[in-house]
C-alpha positions as CSV (number, residue, x, y, z in Angstrom):
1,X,61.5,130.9,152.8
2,X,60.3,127.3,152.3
3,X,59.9,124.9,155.2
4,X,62.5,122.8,153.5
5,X,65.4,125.9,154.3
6,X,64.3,126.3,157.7
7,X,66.4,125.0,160.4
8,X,64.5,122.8,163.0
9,X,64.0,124.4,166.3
10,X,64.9,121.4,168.8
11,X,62.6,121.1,172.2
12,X,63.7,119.2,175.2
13,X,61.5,116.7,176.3
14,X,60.5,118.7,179.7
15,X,59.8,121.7,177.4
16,X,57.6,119.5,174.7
17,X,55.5,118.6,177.8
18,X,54.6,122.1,178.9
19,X,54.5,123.4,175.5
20,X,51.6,120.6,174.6
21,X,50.1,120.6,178.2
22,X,51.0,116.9,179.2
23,X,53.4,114.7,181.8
24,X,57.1,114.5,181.0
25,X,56.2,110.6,181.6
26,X,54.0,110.5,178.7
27,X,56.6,112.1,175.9
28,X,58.8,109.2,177.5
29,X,56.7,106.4,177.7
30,X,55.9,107.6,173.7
31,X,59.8,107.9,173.0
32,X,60.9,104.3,174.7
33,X,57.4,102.8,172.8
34,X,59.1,104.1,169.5
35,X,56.3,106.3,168.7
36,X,57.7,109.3,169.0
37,X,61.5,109.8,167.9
38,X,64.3,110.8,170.2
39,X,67.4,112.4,168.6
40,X,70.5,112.0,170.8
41,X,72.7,114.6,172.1
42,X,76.4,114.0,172.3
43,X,77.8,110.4,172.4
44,X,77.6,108.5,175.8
45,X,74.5,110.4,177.6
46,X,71.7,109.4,177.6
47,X,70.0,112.8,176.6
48,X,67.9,113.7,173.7
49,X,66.1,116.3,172.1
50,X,62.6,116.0,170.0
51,X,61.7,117.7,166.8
52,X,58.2,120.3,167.9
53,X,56.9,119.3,164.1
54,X,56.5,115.1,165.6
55,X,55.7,115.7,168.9
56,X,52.9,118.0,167.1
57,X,52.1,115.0,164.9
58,X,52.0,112.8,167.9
59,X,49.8,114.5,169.8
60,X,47.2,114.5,166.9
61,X,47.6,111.2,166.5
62,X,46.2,110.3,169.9
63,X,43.2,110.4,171.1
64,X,42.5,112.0,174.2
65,X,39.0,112.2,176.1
66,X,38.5,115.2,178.2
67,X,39.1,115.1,182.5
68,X,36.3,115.0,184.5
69,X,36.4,118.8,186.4
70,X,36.2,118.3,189.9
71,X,33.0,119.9,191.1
């Protein structure tokens, strides 16, 4: 089956975050910022769902340096 057939497999923001290891602040801040995009669910709430492919996409985009371990 092509990746054109396949149906997307939404994420919720919280489960992005684990998923890719980071703050549910930072897939917010990157939604509200327009750099990631947010599709809404229903009409009138204010929730939304993300497509794993962008936030995948997003998060190589970035760059991240490494934390300092606490020694």
């Amino acid at each position: 089956m092509s990746e054109l057939n396949e149906p997307i497999r939404w994420e919720r923001p919280r489960d992005a975050a684990k998923r890719c290891q980071i703050s549910i602040d930072l897939i917010r801040q990157a939604v509200k910022a327009g750099d990631l995009q947010a599709y809404p669910v229903g009409r009138g709430t204010r929730e939304y769902r993300l497509d794993p492919a962008e936030v995948d996409a997003w998060m190589k985009s970035r760059a991240w340096e490494p934390r300092a371990v606490a020694q």
